[in-house]
KEKE-3310 file (N, C-alpha, C; in steps of 0.2 Angstrom, whole numbers, plus 5000, padded with zeros to 4 digits):
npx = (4942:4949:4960:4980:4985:4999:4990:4990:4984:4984:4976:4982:4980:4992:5007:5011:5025:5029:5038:5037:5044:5052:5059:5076:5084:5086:5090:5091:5077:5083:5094:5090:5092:5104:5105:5102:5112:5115:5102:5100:5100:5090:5078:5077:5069:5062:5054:5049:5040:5030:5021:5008:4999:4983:4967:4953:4944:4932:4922:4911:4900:4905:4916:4932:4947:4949:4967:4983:4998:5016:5021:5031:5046:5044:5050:5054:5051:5058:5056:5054:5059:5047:5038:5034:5037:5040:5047:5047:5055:5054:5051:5044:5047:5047:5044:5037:5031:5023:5017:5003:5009:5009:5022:5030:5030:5042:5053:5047:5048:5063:5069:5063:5069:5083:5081:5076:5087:5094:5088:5088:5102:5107:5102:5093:5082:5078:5073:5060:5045:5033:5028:5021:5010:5002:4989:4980:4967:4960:4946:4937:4920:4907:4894:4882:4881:4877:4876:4883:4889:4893:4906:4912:4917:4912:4899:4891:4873:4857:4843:4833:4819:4820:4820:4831:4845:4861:4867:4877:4893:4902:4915:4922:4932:4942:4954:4963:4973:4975:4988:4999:5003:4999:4989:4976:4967:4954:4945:4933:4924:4913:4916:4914:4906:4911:4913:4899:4898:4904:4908:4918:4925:4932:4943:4952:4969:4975:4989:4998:5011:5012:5025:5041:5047:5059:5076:5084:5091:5087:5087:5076:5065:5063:5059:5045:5040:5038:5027:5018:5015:5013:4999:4993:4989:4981:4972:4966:4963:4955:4943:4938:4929:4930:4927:4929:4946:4946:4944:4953:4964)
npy = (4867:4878:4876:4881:4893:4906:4920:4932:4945:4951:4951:4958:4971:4974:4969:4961:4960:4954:4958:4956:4963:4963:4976:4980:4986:5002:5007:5016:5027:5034:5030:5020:5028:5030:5020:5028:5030:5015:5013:5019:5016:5007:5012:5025:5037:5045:5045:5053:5043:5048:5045:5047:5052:5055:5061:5062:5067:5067:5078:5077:5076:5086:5088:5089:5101:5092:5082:5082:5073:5078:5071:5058:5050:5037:5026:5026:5027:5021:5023:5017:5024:5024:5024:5010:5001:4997:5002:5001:5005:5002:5003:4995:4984:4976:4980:4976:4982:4978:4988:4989:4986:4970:4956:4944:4930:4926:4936:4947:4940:4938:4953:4957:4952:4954:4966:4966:4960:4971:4978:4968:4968:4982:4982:4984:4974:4962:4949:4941:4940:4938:4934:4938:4937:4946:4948:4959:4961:4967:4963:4964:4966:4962:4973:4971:4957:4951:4939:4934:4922:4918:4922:4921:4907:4907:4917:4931:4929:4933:4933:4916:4920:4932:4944:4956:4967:4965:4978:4981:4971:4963:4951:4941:4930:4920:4907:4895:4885:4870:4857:4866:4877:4889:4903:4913:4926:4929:4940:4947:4960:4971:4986:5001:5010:5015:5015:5014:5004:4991:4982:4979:4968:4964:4955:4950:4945:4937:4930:4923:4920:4917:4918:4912:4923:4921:4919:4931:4930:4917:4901:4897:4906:4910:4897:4897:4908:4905:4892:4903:4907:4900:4894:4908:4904:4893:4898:4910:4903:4893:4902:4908:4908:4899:4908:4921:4920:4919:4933:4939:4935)
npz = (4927:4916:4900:4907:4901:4891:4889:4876:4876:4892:4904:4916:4925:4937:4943:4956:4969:4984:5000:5017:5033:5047:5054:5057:5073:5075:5062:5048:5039:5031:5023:5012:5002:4998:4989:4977:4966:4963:4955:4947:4931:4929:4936:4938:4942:4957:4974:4989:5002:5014:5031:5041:5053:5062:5072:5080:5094:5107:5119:5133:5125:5114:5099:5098:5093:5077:5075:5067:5064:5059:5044:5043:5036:5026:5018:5002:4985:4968:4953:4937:4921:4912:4921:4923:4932:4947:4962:4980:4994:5011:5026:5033:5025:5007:4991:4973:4960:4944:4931:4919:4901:4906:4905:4908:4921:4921:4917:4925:4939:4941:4942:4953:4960:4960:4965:4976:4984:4984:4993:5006:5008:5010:5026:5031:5035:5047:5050:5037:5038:5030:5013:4997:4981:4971:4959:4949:4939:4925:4918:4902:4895:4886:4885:4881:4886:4898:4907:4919:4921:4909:4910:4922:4932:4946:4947:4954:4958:4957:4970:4968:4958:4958:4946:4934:4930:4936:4945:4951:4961:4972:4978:4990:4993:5006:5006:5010:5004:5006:5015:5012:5016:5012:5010:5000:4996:4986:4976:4968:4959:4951:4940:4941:4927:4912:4901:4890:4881:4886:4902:4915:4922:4938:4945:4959:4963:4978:4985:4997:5010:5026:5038:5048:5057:5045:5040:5031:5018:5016:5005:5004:4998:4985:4981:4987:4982:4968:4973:4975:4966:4956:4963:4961:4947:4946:4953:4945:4932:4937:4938:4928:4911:4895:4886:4893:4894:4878:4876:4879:4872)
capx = (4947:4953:4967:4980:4993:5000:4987:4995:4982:4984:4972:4985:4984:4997:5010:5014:5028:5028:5040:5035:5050:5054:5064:5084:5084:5092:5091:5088:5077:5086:5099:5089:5092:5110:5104:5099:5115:5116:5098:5097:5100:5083:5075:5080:5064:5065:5050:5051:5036:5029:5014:5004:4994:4980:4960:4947:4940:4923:4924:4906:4895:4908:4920:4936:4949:4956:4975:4988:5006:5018:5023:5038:5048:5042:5052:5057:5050:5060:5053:5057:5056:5040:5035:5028:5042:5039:5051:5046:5058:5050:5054:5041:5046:5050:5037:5041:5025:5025:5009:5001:5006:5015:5026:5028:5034:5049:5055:5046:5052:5070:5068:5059:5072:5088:5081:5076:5094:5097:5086:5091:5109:5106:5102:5086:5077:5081:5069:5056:5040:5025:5028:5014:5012:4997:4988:4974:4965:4952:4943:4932:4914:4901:4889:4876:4882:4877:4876:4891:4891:4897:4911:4915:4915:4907:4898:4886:4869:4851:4842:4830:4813:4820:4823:4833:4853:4867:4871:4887:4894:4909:4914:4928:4934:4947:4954:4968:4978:4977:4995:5007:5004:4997:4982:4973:4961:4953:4940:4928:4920:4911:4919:4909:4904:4912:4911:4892:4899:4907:4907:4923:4926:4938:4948:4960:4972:4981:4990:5003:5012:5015:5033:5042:5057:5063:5082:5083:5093:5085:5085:5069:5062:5060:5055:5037:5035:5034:5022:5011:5014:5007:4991:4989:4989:4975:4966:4964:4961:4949:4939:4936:4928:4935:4926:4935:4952:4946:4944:4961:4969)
capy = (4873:4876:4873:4885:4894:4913:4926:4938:4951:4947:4957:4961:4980:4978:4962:4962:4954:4958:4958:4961:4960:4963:4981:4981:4990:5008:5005:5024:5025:5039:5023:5018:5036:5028:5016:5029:5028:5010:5010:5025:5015:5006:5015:5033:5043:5044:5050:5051:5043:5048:5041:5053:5049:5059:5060:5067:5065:5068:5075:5080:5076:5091:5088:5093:5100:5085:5085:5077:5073:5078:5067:5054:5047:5028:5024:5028:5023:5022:5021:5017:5032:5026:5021:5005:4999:5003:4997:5002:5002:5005:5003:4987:4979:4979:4979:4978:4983:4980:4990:4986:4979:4964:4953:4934:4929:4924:4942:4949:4939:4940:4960:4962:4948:4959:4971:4963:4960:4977:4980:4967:4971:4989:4978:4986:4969:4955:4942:4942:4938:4935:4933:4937:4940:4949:4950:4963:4957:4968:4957:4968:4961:4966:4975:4968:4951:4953:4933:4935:4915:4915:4925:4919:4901:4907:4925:4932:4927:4937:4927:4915:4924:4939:4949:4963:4966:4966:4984:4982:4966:4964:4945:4941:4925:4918:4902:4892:4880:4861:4855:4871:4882:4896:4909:4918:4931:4931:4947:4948:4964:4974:4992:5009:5009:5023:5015:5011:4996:4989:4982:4977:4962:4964:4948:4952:4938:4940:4925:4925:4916:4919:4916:4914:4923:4917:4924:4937:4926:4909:4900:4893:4911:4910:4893:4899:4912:4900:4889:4906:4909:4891:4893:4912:4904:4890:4901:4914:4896:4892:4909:4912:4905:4898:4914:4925:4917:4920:4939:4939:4931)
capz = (4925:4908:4899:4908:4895:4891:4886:4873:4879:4898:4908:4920:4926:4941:4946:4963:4974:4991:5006:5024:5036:5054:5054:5060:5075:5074:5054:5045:5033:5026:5020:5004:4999:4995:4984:4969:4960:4961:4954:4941:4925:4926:4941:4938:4946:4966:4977:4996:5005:5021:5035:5044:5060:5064:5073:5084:5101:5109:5126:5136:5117:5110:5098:5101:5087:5076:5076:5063:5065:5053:5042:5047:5030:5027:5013:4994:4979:4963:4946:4927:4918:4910:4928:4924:4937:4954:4969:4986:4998:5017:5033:5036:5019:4999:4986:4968:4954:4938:4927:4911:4900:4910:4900:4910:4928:4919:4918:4931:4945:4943:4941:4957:4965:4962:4968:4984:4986:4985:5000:5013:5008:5016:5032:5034:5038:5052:5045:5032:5040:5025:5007:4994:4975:4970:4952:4948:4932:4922:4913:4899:4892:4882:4889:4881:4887:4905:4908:4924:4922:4903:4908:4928:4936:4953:4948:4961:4958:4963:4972:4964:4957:4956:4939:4934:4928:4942:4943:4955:4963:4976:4984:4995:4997:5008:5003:5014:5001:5010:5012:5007:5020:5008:5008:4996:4993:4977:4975:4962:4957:4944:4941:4938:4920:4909:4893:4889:4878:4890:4907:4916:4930:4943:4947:4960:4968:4984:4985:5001:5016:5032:5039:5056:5054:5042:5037:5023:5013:5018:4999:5000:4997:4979:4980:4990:4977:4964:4973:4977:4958:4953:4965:4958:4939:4945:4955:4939:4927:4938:4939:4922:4907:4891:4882:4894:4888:4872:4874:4881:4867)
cpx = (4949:4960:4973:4986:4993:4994:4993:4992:4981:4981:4975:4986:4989:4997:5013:5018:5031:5032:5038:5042:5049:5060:5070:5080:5090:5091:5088:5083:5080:5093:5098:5089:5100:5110:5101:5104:5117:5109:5096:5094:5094:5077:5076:5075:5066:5060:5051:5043:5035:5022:5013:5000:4989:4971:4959:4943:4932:4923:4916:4902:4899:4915:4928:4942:4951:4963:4979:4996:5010:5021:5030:5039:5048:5048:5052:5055:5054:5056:5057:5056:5052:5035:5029:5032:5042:5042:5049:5051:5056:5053:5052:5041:5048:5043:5037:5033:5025:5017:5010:5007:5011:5017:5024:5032:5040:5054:5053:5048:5059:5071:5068:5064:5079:5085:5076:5084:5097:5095:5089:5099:5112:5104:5099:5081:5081:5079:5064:5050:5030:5029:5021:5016:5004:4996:4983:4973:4960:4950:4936:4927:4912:4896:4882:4875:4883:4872:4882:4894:4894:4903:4917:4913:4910:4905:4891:4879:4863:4847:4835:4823:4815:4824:4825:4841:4853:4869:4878:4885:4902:4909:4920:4928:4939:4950:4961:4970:4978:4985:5001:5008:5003:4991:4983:4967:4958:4947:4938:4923:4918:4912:4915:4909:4908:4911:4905:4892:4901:4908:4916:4923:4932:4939:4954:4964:4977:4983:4998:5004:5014:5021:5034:5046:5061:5071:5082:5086:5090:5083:5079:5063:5059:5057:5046:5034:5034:5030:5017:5010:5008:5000:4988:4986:4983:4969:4961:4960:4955:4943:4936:4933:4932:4932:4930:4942:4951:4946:4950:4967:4972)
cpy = (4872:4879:4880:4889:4903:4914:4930:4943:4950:4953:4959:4967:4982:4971:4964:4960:4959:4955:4961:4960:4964:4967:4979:4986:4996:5009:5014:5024:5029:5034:5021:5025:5035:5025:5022:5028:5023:5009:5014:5021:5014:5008:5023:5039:5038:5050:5046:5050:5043:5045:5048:5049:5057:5059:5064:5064:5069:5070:5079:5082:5080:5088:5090:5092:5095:5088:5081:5078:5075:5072:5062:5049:5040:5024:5028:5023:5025:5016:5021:5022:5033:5024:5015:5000:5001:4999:5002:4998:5004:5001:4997:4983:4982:4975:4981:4977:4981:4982:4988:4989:4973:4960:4946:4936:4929:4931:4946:4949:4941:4947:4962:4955:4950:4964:4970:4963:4965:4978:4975:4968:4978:4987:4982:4980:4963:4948:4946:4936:4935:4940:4933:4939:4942:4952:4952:4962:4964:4965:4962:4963:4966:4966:4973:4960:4951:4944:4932:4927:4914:4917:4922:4912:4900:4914:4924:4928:4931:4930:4924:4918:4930:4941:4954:4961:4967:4971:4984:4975:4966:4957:4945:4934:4924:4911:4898:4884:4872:4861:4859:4876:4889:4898:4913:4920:4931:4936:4948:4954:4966:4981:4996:5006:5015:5022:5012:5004:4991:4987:4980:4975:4964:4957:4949:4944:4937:4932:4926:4919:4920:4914:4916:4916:4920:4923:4926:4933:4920:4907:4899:4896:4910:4904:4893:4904:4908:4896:4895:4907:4904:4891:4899:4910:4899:4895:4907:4910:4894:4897:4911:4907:4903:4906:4920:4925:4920:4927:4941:4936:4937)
cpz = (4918:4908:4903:4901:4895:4887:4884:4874:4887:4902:4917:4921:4931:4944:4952:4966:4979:4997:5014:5030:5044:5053:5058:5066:5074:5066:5051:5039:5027:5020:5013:5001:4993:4989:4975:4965:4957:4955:4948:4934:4924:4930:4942:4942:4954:4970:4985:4997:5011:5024:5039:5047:5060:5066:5075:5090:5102:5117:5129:5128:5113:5107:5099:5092:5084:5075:5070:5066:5061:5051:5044:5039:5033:5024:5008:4990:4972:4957:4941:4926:4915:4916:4927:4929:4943:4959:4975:4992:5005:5022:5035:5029:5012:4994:4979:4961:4947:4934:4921:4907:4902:4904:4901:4919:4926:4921:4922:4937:4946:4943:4949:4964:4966:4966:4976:4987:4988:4993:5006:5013:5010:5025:5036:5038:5043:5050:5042:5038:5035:5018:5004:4988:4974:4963:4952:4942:4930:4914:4910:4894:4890:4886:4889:4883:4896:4909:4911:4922:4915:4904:4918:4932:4941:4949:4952:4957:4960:4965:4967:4963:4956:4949:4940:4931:4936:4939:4945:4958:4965:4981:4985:4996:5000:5009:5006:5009:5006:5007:5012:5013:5018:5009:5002:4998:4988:4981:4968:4964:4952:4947:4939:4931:4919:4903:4893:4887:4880:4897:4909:4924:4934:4945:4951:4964:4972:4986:4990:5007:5022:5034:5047:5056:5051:5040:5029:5017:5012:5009:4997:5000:4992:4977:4981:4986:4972:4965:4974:4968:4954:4958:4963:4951:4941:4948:4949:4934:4929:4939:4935:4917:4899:4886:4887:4893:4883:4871:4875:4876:4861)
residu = (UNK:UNK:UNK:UNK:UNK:UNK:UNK:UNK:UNK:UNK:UNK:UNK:UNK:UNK:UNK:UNK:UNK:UNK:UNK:UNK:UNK:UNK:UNK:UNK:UNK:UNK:UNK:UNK:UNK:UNK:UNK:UNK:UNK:UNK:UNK:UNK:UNK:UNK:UNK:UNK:UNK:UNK:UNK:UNK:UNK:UNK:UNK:UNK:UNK:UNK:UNK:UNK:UNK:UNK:UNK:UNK:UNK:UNK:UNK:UNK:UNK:UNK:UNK:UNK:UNK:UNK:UNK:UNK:UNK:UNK:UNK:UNK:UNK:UNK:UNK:UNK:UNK:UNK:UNK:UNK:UNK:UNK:UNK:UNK:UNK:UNK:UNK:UNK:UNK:UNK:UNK:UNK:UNK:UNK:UNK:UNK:UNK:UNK:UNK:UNK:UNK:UNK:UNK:UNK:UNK:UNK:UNK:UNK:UNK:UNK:UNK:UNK:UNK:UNK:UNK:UNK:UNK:UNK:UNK:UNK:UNK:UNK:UNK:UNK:UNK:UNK:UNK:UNK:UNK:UNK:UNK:UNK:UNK:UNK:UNK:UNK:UNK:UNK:UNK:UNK:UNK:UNK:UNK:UNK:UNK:UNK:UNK:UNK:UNK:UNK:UNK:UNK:UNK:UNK:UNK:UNK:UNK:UNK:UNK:UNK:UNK:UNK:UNK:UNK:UNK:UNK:UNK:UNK:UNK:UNK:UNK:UNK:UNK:UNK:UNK:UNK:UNK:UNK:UNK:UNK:UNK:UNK:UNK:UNK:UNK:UNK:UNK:UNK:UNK:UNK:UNK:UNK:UNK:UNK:UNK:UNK:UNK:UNK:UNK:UNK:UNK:UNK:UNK:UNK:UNK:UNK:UNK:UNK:UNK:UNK:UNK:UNK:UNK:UNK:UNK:UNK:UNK:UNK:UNK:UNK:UNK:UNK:UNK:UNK:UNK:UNK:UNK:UNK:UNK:UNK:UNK:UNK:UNK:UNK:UNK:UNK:UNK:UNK:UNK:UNK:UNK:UNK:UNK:UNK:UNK:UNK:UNK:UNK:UNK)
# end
């Protein structure tokens, strides 16, 4: 792994910190509607989101019409007013964004940790059931430098004897932490092309726990994001090369 430290170009396109919860019964969503004028100063935009159901049957080989439900309000999301801030408040949880250009966990945590408090303090949740922090990376290369392994630990590989570029590539692992009781997903892909000079890697890292009801306030919340925080930072450390680093500097 190399050395880990801040990138000043941090190929961060969207920080993630995720609540999943066990709804109150009876709980409205129309409730976090309350919360805009606690939330204006740094949250000031306010869009309603809804879920929609809808398919198709097959009855005697024939079709039959498909149908949808109308929509049923999920949640509300409140934005910065240059919307690189984005709180999600929903019915099965709270989920707090941060887009490019990310700053540091420092700052990012506590942010998206008041405004947690906002939401179980609406006493929309009974317990929290799974924590995660999720980072999306795009990591930009030169196109003419299409050696995956200068630039990623594991990249795919064609199999031996065969020649040619990797035009596309998509891997999935699932990776159970010994010891902590954490999971990860790490996902590595290569994104469409649009700039000729260019390729760009995808690195993404879903880094999360599962919970048994735990209570909404239970302290040793923010300690489990810090440990998924510290396996996001090696699993990222460990992914890349020290020239990837280097373009990120």
């Amino acid at each position: 792994m190399i050395t880990p430290r801040h990138l000043r170009n941090a190929p961060i396109t969207e920080a993630i910190i995720d609540f999943r919860v066990k709804g109150t019964a009876g709980f409205k969503v129309e409730q976090f509607r309350g919360l805009t004028e606690a939330l204006k100063s740094e949250l000031p935009l306010v869009e309603e989101r809804f879920s929609f159901e809808g398919g198709f049957s097959i009855e005697c080989g024939k079709s039959v019409k498909p149908f949808a439900s109308e929509g049923e309000l999920n949640g509300y999301w409140f934005k910065s007013s240059d919307a690189l801030n984005i709180a999600q408040f929903r019915r099965d949880g709270f989920t707090f964004s941060r887009l490019k250009p990310y700053t540091s966990w420092e700052e990012v945590f506590p942010q998206a940790w008041k405004l947690w408090e906002a939401y179980r303090h609406t006493g929309a949740a009974e317990f929290v059931t799974r924590v995660a922090v999720r980072f999306i990376n795009r990591l930009p290369i030169p196109a003419s430098m299409m050696d995956l392994g200068a630039y990623l630990t594991a990249p795919p590989r064609a199999p031996e004897g065969i020649s040619g570029e990797i035009a596309s590539f998509l891997t999935r692992l699932v990776l159970n932490a010994q010891n902590q009781g954490l999971t990860a997903n790490i996902t590595q892909a290569l994104e469409s092309r649009i700039d000729p000079k260019s390729l760009v890697i995808i690195l993404d890292i879903d880094a999360y726990k599962q919970l048994e009801e735990l209570d909404t306030g239970d302290l040793s919340i923010p300690h489990i994001f810090e440990s998924l925080h510290e396996l996001k930072n090696v699993i990222f450390f460990s992914s890349i090369t020290e020239e990837t680093a280097r373009l990120c500097q």
